[in-house]
Structure formats: structure tokens, C-alpha cells
C-alpha positions as CSV (number, residue, x, y, z in Angstrom):
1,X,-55.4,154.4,54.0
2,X,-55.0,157.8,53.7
3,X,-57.8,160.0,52.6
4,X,-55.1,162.0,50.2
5,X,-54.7,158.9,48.6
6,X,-58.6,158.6,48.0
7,X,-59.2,162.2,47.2
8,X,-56.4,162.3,44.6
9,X,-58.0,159.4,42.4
10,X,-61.0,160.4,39.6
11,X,-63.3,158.2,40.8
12,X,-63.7,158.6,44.7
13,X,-63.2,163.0,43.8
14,X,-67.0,163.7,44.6
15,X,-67.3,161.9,47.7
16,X,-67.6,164.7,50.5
17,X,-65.1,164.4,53.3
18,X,-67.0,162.3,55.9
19,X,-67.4,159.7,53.2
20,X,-63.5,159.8,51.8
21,X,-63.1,159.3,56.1
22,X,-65.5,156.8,56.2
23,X,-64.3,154.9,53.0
24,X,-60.5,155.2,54.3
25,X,-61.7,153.6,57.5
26,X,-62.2,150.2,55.3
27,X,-59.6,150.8,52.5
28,X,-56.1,148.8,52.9
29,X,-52.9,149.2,51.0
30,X,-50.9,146.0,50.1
31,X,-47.4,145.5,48.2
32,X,-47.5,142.7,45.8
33,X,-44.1,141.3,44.0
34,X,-44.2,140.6,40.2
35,X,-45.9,137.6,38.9
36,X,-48.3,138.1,42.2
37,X,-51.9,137.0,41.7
38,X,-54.5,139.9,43.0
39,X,-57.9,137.6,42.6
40,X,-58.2,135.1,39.8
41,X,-61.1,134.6,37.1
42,X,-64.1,132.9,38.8
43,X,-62.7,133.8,42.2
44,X,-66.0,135.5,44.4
45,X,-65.2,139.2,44.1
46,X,-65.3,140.6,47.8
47,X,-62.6,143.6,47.1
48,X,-62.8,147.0,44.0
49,X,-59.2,147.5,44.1
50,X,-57.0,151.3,42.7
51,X,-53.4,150.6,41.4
52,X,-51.5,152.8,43.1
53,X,-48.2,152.3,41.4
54,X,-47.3,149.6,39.0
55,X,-48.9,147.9,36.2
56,X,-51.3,144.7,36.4
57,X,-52.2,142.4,33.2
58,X,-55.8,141.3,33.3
59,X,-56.5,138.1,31.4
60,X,-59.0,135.7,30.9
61,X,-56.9,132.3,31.4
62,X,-58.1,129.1,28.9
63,X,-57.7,125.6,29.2
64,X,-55.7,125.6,25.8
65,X,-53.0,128.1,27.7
66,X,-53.2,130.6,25.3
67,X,-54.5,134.1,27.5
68,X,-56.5,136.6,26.2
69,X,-54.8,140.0,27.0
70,X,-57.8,142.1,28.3
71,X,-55.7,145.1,29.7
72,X,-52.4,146.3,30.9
73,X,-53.3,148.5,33.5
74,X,-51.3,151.3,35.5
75,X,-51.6,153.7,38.4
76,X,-55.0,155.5,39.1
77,X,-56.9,152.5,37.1
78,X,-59.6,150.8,39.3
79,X,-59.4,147.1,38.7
80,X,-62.1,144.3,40.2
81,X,-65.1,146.3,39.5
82,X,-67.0,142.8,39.0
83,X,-67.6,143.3,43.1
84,X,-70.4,146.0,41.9
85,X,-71.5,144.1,39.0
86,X,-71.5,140.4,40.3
87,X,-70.6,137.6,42.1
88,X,-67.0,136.6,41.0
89,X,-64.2,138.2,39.1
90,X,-64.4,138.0,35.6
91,X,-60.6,138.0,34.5
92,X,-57.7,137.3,36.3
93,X,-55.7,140.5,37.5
94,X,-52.1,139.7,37.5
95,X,-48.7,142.4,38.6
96,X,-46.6,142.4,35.9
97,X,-44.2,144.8,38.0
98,X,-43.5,145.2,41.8
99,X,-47.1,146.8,42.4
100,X,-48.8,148.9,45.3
101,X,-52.5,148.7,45.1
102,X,-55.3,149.7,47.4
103,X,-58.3,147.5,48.0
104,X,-61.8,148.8,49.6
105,X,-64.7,145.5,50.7
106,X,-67.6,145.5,48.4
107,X,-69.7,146.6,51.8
108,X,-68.2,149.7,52.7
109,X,-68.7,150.9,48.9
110,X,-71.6,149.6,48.0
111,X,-73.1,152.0,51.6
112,X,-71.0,154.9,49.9
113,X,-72.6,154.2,46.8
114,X,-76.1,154.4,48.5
115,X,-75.8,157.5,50.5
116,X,-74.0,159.5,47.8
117,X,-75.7,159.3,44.5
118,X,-73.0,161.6,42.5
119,X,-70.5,158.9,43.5
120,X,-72.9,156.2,42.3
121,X,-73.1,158.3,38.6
122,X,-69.2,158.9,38.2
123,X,-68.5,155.1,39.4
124,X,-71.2,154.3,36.4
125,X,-69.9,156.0,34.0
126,X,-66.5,154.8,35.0
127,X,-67.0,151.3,34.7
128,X,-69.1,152.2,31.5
129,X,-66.3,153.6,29.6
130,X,-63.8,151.2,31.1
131,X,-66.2,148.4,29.3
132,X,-66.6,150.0,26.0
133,X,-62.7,150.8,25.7
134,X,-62.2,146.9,26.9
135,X,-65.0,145.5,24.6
136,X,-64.0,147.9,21.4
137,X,-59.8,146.7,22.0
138,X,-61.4,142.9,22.3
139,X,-63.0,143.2,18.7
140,X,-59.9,144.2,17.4
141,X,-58.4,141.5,18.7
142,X,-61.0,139.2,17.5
143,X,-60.8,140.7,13.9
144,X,-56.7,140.0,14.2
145,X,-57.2,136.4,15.0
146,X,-59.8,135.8,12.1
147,X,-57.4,137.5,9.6
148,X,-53.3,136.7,11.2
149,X,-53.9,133.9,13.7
150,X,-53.1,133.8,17.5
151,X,-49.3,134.8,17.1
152,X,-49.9,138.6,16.1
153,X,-53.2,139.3,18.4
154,X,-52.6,139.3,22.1
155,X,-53.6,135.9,22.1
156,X,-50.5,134.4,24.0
157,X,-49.2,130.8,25.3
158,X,-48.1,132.5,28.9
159,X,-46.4,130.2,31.8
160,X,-48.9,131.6,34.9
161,X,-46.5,132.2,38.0
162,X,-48.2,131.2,41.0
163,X,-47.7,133.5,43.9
């Protein structure tokens, strides 16, 4: 991965440049086709991942088959932040178009995370906004259901392509 690619993006932009070298020694880049899954809901979460170019629906799948639309994301959006906050992925991350996305192991950045506390404040306050904006958009769905029903609220009946 190239440490351009790294620099370029908010969130890794405070990391000096032994650490963007050190991160880009871990970080791969993969190509995924649309309808590809990138990790699933429930799935341990090993990988953060950046979307490079394309956009990626992240869902929270029910048993009734009706999805709730979390967030369409596009480039420059860090998705799978659950491998610094726990154990598995909460939502299912799927590539709505052909999709490049970079993907760096929960050790390497958790190490970066250590030895650079700046990094540690910007990836918090990432996540932290990305969490409010997600949880504020999810109450306006919820207040859509209550008044319209599922139809009208991002609540959706979705066929889930299996890659």
C-alpha cells in the first residue's frame, strides 16, 4: 500500500512518516465486484478498512429480511471500526458498486494507536462523529417507521447476494 494513499486520507494525516511506513507495511489493497460481501454482522472483526473508490451499503441484516440501511458509504470513509471497539462487526458492509478498498489488521493499528497519541485523538473523534451522524440518521428512521411504516424508511426487503 502506498504511503500516498495513507497520507492523503483525514484520519491516518497526523501520523509522522515512520508510522504511515510502518502502517503501509501491513495495509493491503483488494478489488471487490458489486454485490461482494467485505465482513458480515457478527463476523470477528480482525481488519479497519478505507474505501478507496466506490460506495459500500452497511446494514444490519434481520431474520424478517427486511435490512436496516445504516449507511451508504463512499471514498475516503473508514468502514469496520468495530476492530477498535470490539470483538465482531456490528453491521454488515456490502459493495454496492465495483469497489477498491484498503484494509489494515487490528495489530498493526492498535501499535500505531499506542505510540502516537494524536492519532489515537483524531481516530476518536472520528469514530465519535461517525456514531452520532449514524445514531441521529437511525432515529430518523425510527420516527419514519412509527409514523409511515417500513415502505418509506430505509427499512427494505433486500435479496442478499452472496459473493
Amino acid at each position: 500500500m502506498s504511503t500516498t494513499t495513507l497520507k492523503s486520507n483525514h484520519i491516518f494525516s497526523y501520523l509522522k512518516p515512520e508510522e504511515i511506513d510502518f502502517l503501509s507495511s501491513y495495509a493491503t489493497t483488494e478489488e471487490y465486484k458489486a454485490g461482494a460481501i467485505v465482513y458480515r454482522k457478527g463476523q470477528p472483526a480482525s481488519r479497519a478498512y478505507v474505501l478507496l473508490e466506490g460506495e459500500v451499503l452497511l446494514r444490519v441484516p434481520s431474520q424478517t429480511g427486511q435490512d436496516l440501511i445504516v449507511e451508504q458509504a463512499s471514498s475516503g470513509t473508514m468502514i469496520g471500526a468495530s476492530v477498535l471497539l470490539g470483538e465482531t462487526y456490528m453491521v454488515t458492509a456490502q459493495c454496492l458498486t465495483d469497489c477498491k478498498i484498503m484494509s489494515i489488521g487490528k495489530t498493526p493499528l492498535e501499535r500505531i494507536v499506542e505510540a502516537n497519541p494524536q492519532m489515537g485523538l483524531v481516530i476518536e473523534k472520528y469514530l465519535a462523529e461517525m456514531y452520532y451522524q449514524r445514531s441521529i440518521d437511525l432515529m430518523h428512521k425510527l420516527e419514519a417507521l412509527i409514523r409511515e411504516g417500513p415502505s418509506k424508511t430505509g427499512w427494505e426487503r433486500r435479496p442478499v447476494a452472496i459473493a
